[in-house]
N, C-alpha and C positions, 0 to 999 in steps of 0.2 A: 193560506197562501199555497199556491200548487209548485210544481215542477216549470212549468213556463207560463210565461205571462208579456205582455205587450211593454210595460213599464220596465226598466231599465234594474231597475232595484225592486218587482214586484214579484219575484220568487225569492222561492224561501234560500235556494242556494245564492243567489246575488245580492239578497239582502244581508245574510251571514258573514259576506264575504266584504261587504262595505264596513258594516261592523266590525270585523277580525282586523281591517286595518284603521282604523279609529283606534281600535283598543287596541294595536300596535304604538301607533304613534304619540298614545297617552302616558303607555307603561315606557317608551324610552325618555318621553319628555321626561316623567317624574325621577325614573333614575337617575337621567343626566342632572336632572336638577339638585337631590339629595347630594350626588357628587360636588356639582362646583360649588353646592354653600360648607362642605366638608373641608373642598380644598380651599375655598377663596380662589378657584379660579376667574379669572375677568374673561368670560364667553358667554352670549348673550342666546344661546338656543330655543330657551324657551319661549322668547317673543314669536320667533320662526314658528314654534309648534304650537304656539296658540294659533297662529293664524291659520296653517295646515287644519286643522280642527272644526275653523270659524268657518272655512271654506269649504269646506266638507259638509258642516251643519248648516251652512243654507240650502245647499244640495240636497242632505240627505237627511232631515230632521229628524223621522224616525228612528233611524240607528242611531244617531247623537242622543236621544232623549233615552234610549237603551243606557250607550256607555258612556258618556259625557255630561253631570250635571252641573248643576247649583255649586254644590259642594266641592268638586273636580274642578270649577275654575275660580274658586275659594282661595282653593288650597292652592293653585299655582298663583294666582294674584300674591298670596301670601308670602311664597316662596320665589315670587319675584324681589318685591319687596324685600326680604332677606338679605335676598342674595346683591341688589344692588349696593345695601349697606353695608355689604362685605367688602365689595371692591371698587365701591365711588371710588376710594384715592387709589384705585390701581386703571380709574379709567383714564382713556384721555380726556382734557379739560375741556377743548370745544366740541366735544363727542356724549357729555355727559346727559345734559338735559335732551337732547335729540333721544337718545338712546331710551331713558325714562319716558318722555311723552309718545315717542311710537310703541312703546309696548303696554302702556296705559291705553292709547287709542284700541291697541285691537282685545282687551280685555270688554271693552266699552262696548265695542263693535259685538263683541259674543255676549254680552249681558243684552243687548238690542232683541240678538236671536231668541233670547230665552224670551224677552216681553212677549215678542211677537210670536211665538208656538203657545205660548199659553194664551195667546188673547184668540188664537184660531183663525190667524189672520193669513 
């Protein structure tokens, strides 16, 4: 990949540069995330930064397949799940299951991206 290029992301400094904020937005995700299942806080960011993520990796697939796998949205699925069992009863009542299936949706939505990068479609 050279110094310029026609493609938006098809040099090497723009492509670095997509990447550096992916892997910005992945390492505050998980901090914040470590945090609120620390504290049992009741704030829902990481659905946010999954979707930041999802939307970036339909865009930019190469960089996501760089810094974003399988396992990276594992472990955030995981550390969802955690964390909502920390503060179901801190959430509100008619806000709970809302809350759990849009962030289940766009976990779904970024396991899609992966079929589809790997099927070279």
């Amino acid at each position: 990949m050279g110094y310029w290029n026609n493609e938006i992301d098809g040099c090497d400094y723009a492509f670095d540069s997509v990447g550096a904020s992916m892997s910005w937005i992945k390492q505050r995700m998980f901090n914040e995330l470590d945090n609120v299942i620390a504290k049992a806080y009741p704030e829902q960011s990481i659905a946010a930064s999954i979707c930041l993520l999802r939307l970036m990796a339909e865009r930019f697939p190469k960089q996501c397949s760089v810094v974003f796998g399988k396992r990276d949205l594992a472990r955030a699925r995981d550390g969802f799940a955690r964390w909502y069992e920390l503060v179901e009863d801190k959430l509100p009542a008619e806000r709970k299951a809302a809350i759990r299936a849009a962030a289940e949706h766009e976990f779904a939505l970024f396991e899609e991206i992966f079929k589809k990068n790997a099927s070279g479609v």
